[in-house]
N, C-alpha and C positions, 0 to 999 in steps of 0.2 A: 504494500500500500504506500503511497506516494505523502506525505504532509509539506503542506505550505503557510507560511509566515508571513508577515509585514510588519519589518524595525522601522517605526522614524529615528533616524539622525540626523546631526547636523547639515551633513550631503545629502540631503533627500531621504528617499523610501528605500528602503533595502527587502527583497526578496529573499526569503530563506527558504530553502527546500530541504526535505529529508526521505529519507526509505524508513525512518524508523529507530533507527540504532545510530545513526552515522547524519553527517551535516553533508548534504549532496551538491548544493549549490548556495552561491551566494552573491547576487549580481545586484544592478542598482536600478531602478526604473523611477521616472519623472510624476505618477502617481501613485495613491496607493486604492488598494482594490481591497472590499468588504469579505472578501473569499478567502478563507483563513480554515485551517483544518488541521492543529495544533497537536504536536507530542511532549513527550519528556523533554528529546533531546533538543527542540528547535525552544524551548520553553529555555535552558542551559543556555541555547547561544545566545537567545534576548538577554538574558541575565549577563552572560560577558561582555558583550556589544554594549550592552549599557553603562557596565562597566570601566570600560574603554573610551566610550565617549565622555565621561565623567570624570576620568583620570583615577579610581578607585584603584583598575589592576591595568595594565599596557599587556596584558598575555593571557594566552586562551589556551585552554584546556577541555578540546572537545574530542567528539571521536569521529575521525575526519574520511568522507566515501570519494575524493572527487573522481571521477570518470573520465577518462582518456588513453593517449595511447602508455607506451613502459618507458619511451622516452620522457614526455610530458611528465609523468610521474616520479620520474628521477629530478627533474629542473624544479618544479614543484616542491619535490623535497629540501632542496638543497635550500629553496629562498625561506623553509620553514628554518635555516640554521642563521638565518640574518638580523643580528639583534635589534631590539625598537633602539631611534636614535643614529640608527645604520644606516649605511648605503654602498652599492657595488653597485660596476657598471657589468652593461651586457658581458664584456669580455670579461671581466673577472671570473661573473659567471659560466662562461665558458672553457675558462682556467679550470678551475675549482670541478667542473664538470671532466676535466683533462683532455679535453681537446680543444684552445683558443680559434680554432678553424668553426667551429661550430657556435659562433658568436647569432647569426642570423636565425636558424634553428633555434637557439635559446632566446631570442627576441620574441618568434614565432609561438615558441610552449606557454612563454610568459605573460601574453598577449591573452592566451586561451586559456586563463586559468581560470576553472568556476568557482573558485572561492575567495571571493573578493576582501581584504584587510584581514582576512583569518590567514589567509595562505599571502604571504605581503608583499605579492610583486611588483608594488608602488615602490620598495624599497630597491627598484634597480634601475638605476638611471646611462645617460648617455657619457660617455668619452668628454670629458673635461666639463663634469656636473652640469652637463647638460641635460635639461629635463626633456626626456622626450617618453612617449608611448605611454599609454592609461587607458585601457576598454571605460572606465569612468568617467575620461578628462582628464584632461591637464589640472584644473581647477581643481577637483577631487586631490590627485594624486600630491599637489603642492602643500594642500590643506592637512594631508592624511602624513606627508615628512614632517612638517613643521609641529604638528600634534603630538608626535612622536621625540622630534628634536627637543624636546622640552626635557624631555627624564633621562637625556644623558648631557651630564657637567661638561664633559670633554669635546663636543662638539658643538658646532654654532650654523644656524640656519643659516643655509648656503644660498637658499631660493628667495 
């Protein structure tokens, strides 16, 4: 069975999907829709989401389904090791993945991620901090570093 959600946040309306057990999607959409069909787990991510936007905790602890290919889900993982406050560029990420040739590819999985600010591929920006690429916006993606650049001392908003 399929459950769906709607977070208001700061950014708008957040969609949350589930199967049940696991947080399946998380994307943004520009209203919000009365259709709601509520579990455990999507009831969890409201509670962190809320969290998050509140500044209570900067980190999630859900139990995560996204859907893709084994690539996708390796680049995926990797931006789940990027701490709040952080930031790498595509080619790091494609470092860190071991092969710098597959910078484009890692733009491409990053682009496709269905779990939006849980899975934090706002936290990968361009070749000389430059902002580029957000399925949410630029806007979003500026809002959601700077939100984050707050809770660590050692860095300073770049954006």
């Amino acid at each position: 069975m399929k459950y769906l959600s709607y977070f208001k946040s700061p950014l708008g309306f957040l969609i949350l999907k589930s199967d049940g057990v696991s947080i399946t999607d998380i994307s943004f959409s520009e209203e919000e829709s009365h259709e709601k069909n509520d579990c455990a787990v999507l009831l969890k991510c409201e509670q962190q989401l809320e969290d998050y936007f509140s500044k209570k905790s900067m980190t999630f602890d859900l139990p995560l389904n996204p859907q893709g290919t084994e690539f996708q889900k390796k680049v995926w993982a990797e931006l789940l090791k990027i701490p709040n406050g952080e930031t790498i560029t595509y080619f790091q990420l494609a470092v860190r993945l071991g092969d710098p040739k597959l910078v484009r590819a890692v733009g491409t999985a990053n682009g496709r991620n269905p779990l939006a600010i849980v899975i934090p591929c706002h936290r990968v920006i361009g070749a000389g901090n430059k902002l580029t690429g957000y399925a949410g916006g630029l806007n979003r993606k500026l809002w959601l570093l700077n939100h984050e650049m707050k809770y660590n001392p050692y860095k300073l908003t770049l954006f």
